[in-house]
N, C-alpha and C positions, 0 to 999 in steps of 0.2 A: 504494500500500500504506500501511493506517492501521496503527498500531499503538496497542493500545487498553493502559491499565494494567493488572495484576488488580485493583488497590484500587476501579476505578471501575467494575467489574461490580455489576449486583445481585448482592446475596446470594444470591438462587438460582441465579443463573448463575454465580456463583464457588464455590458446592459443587460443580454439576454442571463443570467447569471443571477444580476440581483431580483429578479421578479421570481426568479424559480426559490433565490435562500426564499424570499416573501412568505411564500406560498409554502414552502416548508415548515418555517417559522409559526406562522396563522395556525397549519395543520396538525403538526405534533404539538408544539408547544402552546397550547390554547391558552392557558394562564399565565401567555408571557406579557408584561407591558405593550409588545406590539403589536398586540391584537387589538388595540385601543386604537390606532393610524390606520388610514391609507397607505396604499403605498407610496406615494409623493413626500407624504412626511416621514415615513421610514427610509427613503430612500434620502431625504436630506439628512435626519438625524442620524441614521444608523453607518450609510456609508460613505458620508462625511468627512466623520467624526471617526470611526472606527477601520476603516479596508485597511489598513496595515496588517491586522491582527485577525484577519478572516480568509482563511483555510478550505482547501474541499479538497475532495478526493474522489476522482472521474470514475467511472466504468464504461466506456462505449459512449462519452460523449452527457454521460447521464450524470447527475451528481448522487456518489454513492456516501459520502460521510462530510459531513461539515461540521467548521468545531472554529469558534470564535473565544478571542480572549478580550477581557475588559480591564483594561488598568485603571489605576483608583481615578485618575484625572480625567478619563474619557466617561467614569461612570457619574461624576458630578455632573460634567457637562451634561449626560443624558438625562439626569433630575431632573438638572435646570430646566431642558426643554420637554421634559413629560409633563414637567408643571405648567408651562405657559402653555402646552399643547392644551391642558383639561379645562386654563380660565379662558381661553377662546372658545371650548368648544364643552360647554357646560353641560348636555346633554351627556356627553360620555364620562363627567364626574359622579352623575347617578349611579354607572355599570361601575364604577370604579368602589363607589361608597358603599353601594349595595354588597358586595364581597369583600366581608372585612378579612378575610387572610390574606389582605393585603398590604396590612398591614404591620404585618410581623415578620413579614423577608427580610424587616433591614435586622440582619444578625452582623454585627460588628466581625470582620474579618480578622485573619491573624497578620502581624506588619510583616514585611517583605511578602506577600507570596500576589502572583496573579490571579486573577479571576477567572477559571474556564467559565464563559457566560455560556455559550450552547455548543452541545454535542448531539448531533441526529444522526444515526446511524442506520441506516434503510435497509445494505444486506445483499445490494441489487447479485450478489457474486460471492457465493461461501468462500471465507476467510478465516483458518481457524483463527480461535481466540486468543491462541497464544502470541501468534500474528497479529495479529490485528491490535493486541493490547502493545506490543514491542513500538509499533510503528507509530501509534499516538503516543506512546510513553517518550518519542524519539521525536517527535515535533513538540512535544512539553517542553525537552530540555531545549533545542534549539531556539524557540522563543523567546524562555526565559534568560538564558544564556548565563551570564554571572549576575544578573538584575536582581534574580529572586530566589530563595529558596525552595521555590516548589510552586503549586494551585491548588486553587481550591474550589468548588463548586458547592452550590445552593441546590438544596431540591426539596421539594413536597416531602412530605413522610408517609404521603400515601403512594410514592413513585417507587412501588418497589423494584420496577426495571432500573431505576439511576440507582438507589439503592445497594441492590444485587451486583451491578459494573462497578460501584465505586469499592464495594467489599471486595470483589475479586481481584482488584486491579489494583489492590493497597494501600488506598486510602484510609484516615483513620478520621474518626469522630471527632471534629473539634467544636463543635456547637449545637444547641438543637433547643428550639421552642416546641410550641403541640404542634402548628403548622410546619415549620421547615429545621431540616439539618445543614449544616456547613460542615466539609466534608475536606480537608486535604491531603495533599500528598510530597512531600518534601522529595526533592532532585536534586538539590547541590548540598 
């Protein structure tokens, strides 16, 4: 498994690119903040703000695994703009208000480590797992480089698929409310 940048797509393949992460995004991860946008505004806030740190991983032209990192200063920026996205657009502070386990994601992270913000793994092409865990463990460190000691990720406590990959893959518990765990993994 290669994992290719978005920076290093052509330009026509990084338009056609961001509407599919969209659409991935929307699909698997329903309870993410971006299911709140269009894609106009996802596509300013998100890859903006963030295509340095957004990964895929092709099968035949398809996107078979995508996996984005958040560092602490692209995730303020993103607040800032969820928030003035909800006072313009007051009708979707209702969807927002109405589901208060929304309010408990902010779990204070541990210092130095990066954020894996999403990993979607769709499967298009059996990969065993030992594979397939080497090859994201091996874009972790590349990323992080000497910056960080590790990542860490957020999830539901009812996501027992993120769960189940972060247990296997070595991560350990470093947070958890009733709604979500924070979960890392130290590399350097």
């Amino acid at each position: 498994m290669n994992f290719i940048n978005f920076l290093k797509l052509k330009k026509k393949n990084r338009n056609q690119c961001k509407k599919k992460i969209y659409k991935l995004i929307i699909k698997y991860l329903n309870s993410s903040i971006f299911s709140f946008y269009n894609f106009r505004e996802f596509e300013r806030i998100y890859f903006n703000k963030n295509k340095q740190y957004i990964y895929i991983h092709f099968i035949e032209k398809k996107i078979n695994c995508f996996i984005t990192y958040l560092p602490i200063e692209n995730e303020k920026i993103l607040k800032k703009n969820f928030f003035k996205y909800l006072i313009k657009n007051p009708f979707r502070v209702m969807f927002f208000v109405i589901n208060p386990i929304n309010f408990f994601k902010n779990i204070n992270p541990p210092k130095n480590y990066l954020q894996l913000f999403h990993l979607i793994n769709l499967n298009l092409k059996y990969v065993d797992r030992k594979t397939k865990y080497e090859a994201i463990n091996k874009l972790h460190k590349k990323v992080i480089k000497d910056q960080y000691k590790g990542v860490y990720a957020i999830y539901k406590n009812t996501n027992l698929i993120a769960k189940k990959y972060y247990f296997n893959n070595g991560y350990k518990l470093f947070r958890k409310n009733f709604f979500y765990s924070l979960a890392t993994k130290k590399l350097n």
